[in-house]
C-alpha positions as CSV (number, residue, x, y, z in Angstrom):
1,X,-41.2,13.4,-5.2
2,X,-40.2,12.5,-9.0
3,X,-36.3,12.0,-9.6
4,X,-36.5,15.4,-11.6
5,X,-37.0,17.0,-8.5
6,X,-34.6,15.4,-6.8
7,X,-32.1,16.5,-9.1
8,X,-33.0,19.8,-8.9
9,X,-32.9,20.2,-5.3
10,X,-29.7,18.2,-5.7
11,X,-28.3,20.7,-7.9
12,X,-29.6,23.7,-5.9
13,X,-28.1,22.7,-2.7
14,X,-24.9,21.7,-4.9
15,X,-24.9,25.3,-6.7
16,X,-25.2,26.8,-3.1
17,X,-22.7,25.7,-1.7
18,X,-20.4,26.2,-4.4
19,X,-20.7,29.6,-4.7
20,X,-20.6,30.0,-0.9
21,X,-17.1,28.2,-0.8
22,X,-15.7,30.5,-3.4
23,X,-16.9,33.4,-1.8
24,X,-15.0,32.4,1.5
25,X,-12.3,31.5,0.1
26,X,-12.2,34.7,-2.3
27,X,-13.1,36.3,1.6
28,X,-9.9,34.8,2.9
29,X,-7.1,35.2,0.4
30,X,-8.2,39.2,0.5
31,X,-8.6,39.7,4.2
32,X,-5.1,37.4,4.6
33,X,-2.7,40.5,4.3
34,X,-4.6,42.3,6.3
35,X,-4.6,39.7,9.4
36,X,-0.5,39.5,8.4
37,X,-0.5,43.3,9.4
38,X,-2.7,43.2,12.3
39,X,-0.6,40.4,14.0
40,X,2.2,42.3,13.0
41,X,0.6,45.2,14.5
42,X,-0.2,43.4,17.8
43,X,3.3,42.1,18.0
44,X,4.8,45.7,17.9
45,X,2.2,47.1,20.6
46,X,3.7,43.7,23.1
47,X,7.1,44.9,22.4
48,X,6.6,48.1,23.4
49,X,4.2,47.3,26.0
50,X,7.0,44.9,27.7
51,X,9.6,47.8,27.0
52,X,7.6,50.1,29.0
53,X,7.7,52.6,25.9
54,X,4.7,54.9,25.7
55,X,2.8,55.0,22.4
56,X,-0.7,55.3,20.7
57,X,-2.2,53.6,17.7
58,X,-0.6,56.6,15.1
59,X,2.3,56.8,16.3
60,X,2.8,52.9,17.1
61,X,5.3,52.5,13.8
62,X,7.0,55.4,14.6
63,X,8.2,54.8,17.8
64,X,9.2,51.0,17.2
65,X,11.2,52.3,14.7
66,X,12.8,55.4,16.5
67,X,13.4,53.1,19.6
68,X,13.7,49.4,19.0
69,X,16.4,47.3,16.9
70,X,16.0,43.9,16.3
71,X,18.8,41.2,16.4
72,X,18.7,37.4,15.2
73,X,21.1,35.4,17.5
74,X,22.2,31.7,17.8
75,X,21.3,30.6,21.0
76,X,24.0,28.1,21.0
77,X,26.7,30.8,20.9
78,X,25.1,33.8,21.8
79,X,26.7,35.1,18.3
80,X,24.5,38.0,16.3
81,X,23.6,36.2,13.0
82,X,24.8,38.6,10.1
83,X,22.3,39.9,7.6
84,X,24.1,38.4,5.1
85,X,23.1,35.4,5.9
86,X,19.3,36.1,6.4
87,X,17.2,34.0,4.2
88,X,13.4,34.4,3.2
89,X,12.4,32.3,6.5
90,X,15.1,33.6,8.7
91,X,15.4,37.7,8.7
92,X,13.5,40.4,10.9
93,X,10.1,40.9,9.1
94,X,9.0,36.9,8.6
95,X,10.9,35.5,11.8
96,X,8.1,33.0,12.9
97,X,9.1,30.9,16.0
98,X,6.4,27.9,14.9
99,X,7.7,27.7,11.6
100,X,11.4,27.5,12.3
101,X,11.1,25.4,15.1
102,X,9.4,22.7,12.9
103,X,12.1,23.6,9.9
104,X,15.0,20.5,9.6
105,X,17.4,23.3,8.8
106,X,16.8,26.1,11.5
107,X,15.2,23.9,14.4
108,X,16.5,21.6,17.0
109,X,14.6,19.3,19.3
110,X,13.9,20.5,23.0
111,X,15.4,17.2,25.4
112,X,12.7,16.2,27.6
113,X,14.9,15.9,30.4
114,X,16.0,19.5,30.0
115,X,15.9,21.4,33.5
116,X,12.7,23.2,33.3
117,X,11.4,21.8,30.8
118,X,9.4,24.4,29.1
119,X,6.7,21.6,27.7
120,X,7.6,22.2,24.0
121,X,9.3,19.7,21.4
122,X,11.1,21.9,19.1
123,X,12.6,25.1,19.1
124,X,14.5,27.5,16.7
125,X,18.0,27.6,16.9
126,X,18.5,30.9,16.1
127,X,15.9,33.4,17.9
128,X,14.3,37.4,17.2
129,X,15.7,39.7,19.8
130,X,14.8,43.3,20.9
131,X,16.7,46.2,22.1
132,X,15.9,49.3,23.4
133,X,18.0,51.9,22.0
134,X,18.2,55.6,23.3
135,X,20.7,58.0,22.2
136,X,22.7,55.2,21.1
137,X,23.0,53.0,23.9
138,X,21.4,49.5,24.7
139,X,18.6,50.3,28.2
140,X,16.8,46.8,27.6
141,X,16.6,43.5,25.8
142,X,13.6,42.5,25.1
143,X,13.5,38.3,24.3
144,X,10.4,35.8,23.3
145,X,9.7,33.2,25.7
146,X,7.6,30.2,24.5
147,X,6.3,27.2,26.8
148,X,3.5,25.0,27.9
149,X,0.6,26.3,30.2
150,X,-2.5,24.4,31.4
151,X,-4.0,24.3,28.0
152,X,-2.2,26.5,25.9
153,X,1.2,26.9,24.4
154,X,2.0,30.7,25.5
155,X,3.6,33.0,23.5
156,X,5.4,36.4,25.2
157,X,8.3,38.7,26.2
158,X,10.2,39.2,29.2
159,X,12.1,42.9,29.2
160,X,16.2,42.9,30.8
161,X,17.6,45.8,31.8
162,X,20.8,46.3,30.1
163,X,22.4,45.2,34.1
164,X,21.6,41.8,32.3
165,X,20.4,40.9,35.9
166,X,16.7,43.1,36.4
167,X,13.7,42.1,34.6
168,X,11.6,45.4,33.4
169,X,8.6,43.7,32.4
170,X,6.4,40.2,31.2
171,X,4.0,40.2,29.0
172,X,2.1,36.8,27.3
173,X,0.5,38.1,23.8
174,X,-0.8,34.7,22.7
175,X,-2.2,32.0,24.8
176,X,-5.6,29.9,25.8
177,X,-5.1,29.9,29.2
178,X,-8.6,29.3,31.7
179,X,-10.3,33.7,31.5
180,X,-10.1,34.2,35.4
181,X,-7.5,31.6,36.3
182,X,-4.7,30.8,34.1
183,X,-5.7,34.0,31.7
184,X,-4.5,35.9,34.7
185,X,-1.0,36.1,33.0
186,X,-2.8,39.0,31.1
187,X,-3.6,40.9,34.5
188,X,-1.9,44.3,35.0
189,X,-1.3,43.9,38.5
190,X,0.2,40.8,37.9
191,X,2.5,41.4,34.8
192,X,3.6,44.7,37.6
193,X,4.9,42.1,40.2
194,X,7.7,41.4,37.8
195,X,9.1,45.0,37.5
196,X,12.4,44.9,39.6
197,X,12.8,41.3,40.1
198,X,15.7,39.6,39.8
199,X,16.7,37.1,37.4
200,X,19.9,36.4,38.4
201,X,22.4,36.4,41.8
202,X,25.8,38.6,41.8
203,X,27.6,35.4,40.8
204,X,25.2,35.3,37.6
205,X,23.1,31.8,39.3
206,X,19.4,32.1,37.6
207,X,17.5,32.8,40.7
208,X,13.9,33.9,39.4
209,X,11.3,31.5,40.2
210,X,7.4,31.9,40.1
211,X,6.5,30.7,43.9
212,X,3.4,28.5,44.7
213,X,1.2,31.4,46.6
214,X,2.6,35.1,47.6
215,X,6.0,35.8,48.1
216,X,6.6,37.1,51.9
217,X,7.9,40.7,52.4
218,X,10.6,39.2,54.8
219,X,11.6,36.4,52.6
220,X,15.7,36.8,51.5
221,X,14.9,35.3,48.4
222,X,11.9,37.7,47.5
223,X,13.7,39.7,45.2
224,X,14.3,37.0,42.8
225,X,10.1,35.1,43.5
226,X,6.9,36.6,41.9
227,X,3.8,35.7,43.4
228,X,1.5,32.3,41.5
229,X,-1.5,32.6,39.7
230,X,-4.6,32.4,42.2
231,X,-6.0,28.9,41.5
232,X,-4.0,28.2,38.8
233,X,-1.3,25.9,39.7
234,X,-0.6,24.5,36.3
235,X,-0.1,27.7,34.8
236,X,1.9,28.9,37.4
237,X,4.0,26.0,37.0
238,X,4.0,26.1,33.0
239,X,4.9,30.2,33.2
240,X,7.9,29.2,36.1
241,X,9.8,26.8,33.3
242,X,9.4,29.0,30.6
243,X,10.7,31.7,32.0
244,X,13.3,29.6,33.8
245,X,14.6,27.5,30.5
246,X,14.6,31.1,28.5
247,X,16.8,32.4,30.9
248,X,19.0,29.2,31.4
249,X,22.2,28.0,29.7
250,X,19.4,26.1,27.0
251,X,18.1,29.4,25.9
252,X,19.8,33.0,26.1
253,X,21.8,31.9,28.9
254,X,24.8,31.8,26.2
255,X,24.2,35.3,24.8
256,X,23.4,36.7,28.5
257,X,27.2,35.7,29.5
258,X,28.4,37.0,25.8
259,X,26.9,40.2,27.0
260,X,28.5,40.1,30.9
261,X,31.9,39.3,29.1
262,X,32.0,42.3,26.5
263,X,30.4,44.7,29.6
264,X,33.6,43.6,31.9
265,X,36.5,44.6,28.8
């Protein structure tokens, strides 16, 4: 083959794949606010999922707004951060947990020898919260839990009745957890074993615990244990500190007992 036609082909293949790396990119940029409003979208219909809130895709907005109110809280205080200090990372609409955890100004390292460590380095210091508002008054709080599974760092919700003591739902709405074994944490069945638990005692000790195996009927402590994840140990384990650390003094434990103390005036 002569060096001219080398060139060519060179060129060719060159030309090729120029113009098919513009039109990804060009693909990208203008399908980009779309995937912004369908994760945006998806995070809604896990809010209301976990909130036990009935909707369909036309009404979806609709009933967010008519029902839910969002709150950004320091988790070191349990104080509701004024909207006057929102800033373009920190306010309701762009409140990404990833980003502020890895921000010098808005996120704190997680210490490894945390009681249930929830397998993450960083995490915000202030964090999104939900409440579910009817006829003016709080029935749930709906809070993000983050932690380690088996393969996956799992994103979700875990609804509180406004007892501040009975959990109303769990749901995981990003993970990459093993389909069939650790992926379980999307089952129906089991996301309904945590309706009615307890997450704390009467003297406000966290009690809620996800057990190696099925809880027994008879057991005193059943109220507080939701059955593991068939075969999936690691995840079982990974979902038990999550849910434990959220729930401790290192996550909303602080606004929990802020709660408990305006409830008693």
């Amino acid at each position: 083959m002569s060096s001219d036609s080398i060139k060519k082909t060179l060129g060719v293949a060159f030309a090729v794949c120029l113009v098919g790396s513009v039109l990804v990119s060009t693909a990208a940029v203008g399908l980009k606010p779309k995937q912004i409003e369908n994760r945006k979208a998806d995070l809604i219909k896990n809010i209301l999922q976990v909130s036990g809130l009935e909707y369909n895709d036309e009404n979806l907005t609709q009933v967010y707004k008519e029902n839910i109110v969002p709150e950004i809280i320091d988790l070191r205080t349990g104080e509701k951060i004024s909207e006057s200090k929102f800033t373009k990372d920190l306010n309701y609409e762009d409140f990404d947990f990833k980003k502020l955890a890895e921000s010098k100004e808005y996120g704190i390292d997680v210490p490894q020898n945390v009681p249930n460590n929830p397998g993450i380095k960083r995490m915000p210091k202030y964090m999104i919260i939900y409440k579910v508002v009817k006829n003016g008054e709080v029935q749930k709080y709906i809070l993000p839990i983050v932690g380690k599974g088996l393969w996956s760092t799992m994103y979700g919700f875990i609804a509180l009745n406004k007892d501040l003591h009975t959990i109303e739902g769990l749901t995981f709405y990003e993970h990459g957890e093993t389909p069939g074994l650790g992926g379980e944490v999307d089952n129906p069945k089991w996301k309904a074993l945590w309706v009615g638990k307890q997450a704390y005692d009467e003297n406000g000790n966290l009690k809620i615990r996800v057990i190696k195996g099925r809880v027994a009927k008879d057991d005193p402590n059943a109220k507080y244990e939701v059955d593991g994840l068939s075969g999936a140990t690691l995840t079982t384990r990974g979902v038990n500190n999550l849910v434990r650390f959220w729930m401790s003094d290192a996550g909303y434990g602080p606004f929990i007992k802020k709660l408990k103390g305006e409830m008693a005036i």
